[in-house]
C-alpha distance (Angstrom), angle and dihedral (degrees) to the residues before:
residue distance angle dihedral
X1 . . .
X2 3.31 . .
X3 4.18 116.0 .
X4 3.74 119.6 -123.3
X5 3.29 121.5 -125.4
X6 3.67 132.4 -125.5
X7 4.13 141.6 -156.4
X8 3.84 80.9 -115.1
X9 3.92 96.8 38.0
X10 4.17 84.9 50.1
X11 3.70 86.7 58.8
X12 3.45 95.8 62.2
X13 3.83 123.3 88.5
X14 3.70 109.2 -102.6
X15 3.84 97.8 -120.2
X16 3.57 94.2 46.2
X17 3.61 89.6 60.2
X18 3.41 90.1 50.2
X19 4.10 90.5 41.1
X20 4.19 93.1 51.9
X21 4.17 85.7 46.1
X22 3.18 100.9 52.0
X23 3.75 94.7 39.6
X24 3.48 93.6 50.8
X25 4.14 92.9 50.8
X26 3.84 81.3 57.9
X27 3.94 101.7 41.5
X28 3.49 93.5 45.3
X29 4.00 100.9 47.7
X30 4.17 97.5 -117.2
X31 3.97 78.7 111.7
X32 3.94 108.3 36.4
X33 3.82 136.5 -165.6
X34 3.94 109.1 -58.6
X35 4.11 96.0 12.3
X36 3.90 112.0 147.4
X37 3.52 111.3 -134.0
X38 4.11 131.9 176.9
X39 3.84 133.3 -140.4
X40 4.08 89.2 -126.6
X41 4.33 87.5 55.2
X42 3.91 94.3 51.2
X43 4.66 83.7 37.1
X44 3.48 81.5 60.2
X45 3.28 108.2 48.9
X46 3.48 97.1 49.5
X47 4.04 97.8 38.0
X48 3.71 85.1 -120.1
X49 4.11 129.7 127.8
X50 3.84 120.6 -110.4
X51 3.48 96.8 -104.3
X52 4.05 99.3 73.8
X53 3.73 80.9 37.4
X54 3.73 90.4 56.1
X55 3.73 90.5 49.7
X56 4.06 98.7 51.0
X57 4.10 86.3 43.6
X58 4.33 86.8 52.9
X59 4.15 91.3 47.6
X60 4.07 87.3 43.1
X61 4.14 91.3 49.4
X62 4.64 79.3 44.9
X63 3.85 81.2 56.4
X64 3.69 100.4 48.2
X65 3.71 97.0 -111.4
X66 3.31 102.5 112.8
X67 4.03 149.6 8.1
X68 3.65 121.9 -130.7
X69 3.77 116.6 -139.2
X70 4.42 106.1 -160.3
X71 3.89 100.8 -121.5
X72 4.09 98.0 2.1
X73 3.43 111.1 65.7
X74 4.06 136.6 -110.7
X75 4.07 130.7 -57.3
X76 3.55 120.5 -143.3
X77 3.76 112.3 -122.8
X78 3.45 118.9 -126.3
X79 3.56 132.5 -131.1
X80 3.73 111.4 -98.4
X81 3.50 133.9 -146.5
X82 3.87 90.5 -120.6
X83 3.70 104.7 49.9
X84 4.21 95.0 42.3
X85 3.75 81.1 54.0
X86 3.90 89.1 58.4
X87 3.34 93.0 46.4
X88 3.57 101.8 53.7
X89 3.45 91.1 48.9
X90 3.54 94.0 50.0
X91 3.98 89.1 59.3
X92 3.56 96.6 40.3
X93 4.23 88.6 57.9
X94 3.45 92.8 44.6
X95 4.25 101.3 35.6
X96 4.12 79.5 51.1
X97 3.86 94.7 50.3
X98 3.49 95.1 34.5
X99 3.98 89.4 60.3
X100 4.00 97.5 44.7
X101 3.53 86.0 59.1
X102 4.11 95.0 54.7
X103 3.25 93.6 43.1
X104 3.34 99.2 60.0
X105 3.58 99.4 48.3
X106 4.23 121.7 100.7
X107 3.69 103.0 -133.2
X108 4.47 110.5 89.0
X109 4.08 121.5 -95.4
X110 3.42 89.9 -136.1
X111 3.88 95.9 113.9
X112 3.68 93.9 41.7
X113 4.05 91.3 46.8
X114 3.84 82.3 49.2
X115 3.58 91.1 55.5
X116 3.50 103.6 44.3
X117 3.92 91.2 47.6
X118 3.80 91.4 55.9
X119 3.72 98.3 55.2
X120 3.96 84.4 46.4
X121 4.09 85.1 59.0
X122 3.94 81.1 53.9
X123 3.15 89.2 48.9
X124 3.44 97.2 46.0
X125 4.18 86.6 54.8
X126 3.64 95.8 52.8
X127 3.92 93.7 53.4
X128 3.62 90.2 43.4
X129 4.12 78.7 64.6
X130 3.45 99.0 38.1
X131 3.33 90.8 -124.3
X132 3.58 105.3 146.7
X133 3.88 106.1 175.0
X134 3.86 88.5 60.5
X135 3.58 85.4 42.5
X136 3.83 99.5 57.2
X137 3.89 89.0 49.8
X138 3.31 93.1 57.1
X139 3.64 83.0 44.7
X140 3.58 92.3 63.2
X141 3.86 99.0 38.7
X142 3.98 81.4 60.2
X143 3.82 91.3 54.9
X144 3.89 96.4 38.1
X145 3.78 85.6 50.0
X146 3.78 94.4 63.9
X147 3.96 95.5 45.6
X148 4.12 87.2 46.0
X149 3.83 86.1 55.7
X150 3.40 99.6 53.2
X151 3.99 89.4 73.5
X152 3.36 92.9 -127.2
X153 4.04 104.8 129.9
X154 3.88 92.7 -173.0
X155 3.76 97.5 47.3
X156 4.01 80.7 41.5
X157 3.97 97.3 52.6
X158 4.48 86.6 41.7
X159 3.34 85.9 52.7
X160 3.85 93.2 49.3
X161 3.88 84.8 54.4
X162 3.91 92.3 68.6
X163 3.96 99.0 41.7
X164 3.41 95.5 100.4
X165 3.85 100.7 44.9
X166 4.04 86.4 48.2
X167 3.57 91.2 50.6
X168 4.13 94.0 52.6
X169 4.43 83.1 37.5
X170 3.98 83.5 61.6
X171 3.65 95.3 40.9
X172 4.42 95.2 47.4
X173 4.04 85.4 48.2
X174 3.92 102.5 41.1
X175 3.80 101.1 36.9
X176 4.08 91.0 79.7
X177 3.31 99.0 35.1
X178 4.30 108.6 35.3
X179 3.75 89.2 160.9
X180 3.65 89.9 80.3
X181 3.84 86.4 59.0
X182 4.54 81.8 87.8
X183 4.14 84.6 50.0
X184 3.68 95.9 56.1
X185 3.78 89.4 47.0
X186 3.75 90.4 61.3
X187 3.72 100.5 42.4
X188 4.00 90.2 52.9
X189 3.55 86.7 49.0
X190 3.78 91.6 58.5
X191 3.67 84.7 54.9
X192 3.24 96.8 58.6
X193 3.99 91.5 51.9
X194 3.70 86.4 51.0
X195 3.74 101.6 50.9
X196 4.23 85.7 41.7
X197 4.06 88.5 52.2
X198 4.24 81.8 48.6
X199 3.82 77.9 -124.6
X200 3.81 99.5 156.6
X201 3.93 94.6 166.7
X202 3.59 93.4 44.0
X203 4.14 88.0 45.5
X204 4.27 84.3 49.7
X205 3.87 91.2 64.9
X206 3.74 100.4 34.9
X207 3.48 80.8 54.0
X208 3.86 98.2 47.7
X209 3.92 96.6 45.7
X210 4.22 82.3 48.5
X211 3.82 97.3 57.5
X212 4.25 92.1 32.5
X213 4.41 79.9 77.4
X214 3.73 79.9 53.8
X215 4.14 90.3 52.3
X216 3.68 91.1 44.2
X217 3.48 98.0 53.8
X218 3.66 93.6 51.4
X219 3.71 90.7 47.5
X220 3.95 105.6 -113.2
C-alpha cells in the first residue's frame, strides 16, 4: 500500500524519505540480512518515482546496507561475525570509560540513575509485548544514555555513529529468542546499581558478561 502523504512528509526531500524507509526496514528487521528488494517496492510505498528511490538505495549500498544488483534489485547485507564483533567492542571501551568518568565526579547520580531506570520501565513495557524492535531501541537509548552522561561530546557523537548498527545487533539476536527480552532487563538493572554504587570496575564486568550473550549469538 501506497503511503499517504503529509504537510510535514511533503517537506521532506524525496530521497530522504525514501533513504529513512528503507533504512528503517533494514534496522529494524522487517527487511533482514540477504532480503531482495526492488526500487518500484520501496516507489510504492512511499508514492515516490524510482529515481529518489534509486538515490537512497546507492547511499544505503555507501553505508554497507545493501548491494545493488543493475536490473534486479538490492540484497540486504547481513550482519557479520566480524563487524558485530567491532561493535561490541567499541561500546564496551567506551560504556567502561564513559562510567569511570561519572563516577568520579562530586555532584549525586541520582538524576542519571533516574534516567536510566525509566527507560528500563520502557523497556520493561516493550518485553511485556514481545515486541522486540521497540525493545532494542530502547535498548540502545539505555546504552547511549550512559556514554551521553559521561560529558564527553566526542565519545558521545562516536557513540552516536554505532546506534543504528546496535539497534539492528539487538534486533538479529532477540527476534528468535524474545524470552531473553526478561534477561536483558536484569543485567541493565545491575548496571544501574553499579554506576549508583560509583562502582566502575564492578560496572566493567557486568558490562562484559552483558555484551558476551551478544558474542555468542553471533558466534565468536
Amino acid at each position: 500500500m501506497a503511503a499517504n502523504t503529509t504537510p510535514s512528509t511533503a517537506r521532506v526531500p524525496a530521497a530522504e524519505r525514501a533513504y529513512d524507509l528503507t533504512k528503517e526496514l533494514i534496522i529494524d528487521g522487517r527487511l533482514p540480512g540477504g532480503s531482495l528488494i526492488s526500487e518500484g517496492e520501496i516507489a510504492e510505498r512511499t508514492s515516490l518515482s524510482r529515481t529518489p528511490v534509486r538515490e537512497a538505495f546507492l547511499r544505503l549500498q555507501a553505508e554497507g546496507l545493501l548491494q545493488l544488483f543493475p536490473k534486479r534489485g538490492a540484497v540486504v547485507v547481513p550482519v557479520g561475525p566480524g563487524e558485530a564483533e567491532d561493535v561490541l567492542e567499541l561500546r564496551e571501551a567506551l560504556e567502561s570509560s564513559a562510567v569511570r568518568r561519572i563516577a568520579r565526579r562530586a555532584e549525586p547520580l541520582d538524576g542519571l540513575v533516574s534516567r536510566l531506570s525509566d527507560l528500563i520501565d520502557v523497556q520493561r513495557e516493550h518485553a511485556r509485548r514481545a515486541d522486540v524492535a521497540a525493545f532494542a531501541e530502547a535498548d540502545e537509548a539505555f546504552h547511549h544514555g550512559i556514554v551521553a552522561a559521561s560529558g564527553n561530546g566526542l565519545a558521545a557523537r562516536f557513540h552516536e555513529t554505532l546506534r543504528d548498527r546496535q539497534r539492528r545487533m539487538a534486533v538479529q539476536l532477540l527476534q528468535p529468542q524474545p524470552e531473553r527480552l526478561a534477561s536483558l532487563i536484569h543485567e541493565h538493572s545491575l548496571l544501574v546499581e553499579r554506576i549508583a554504587d560509583r562502582d566502575d570496575e564492578g560496572f566493567a564486568g557486568a558490562l562484559r558478561a552483558h555484551l558476551d550473550a551478544h558474542r555468542g549469538a553471533t558466534g565468536r
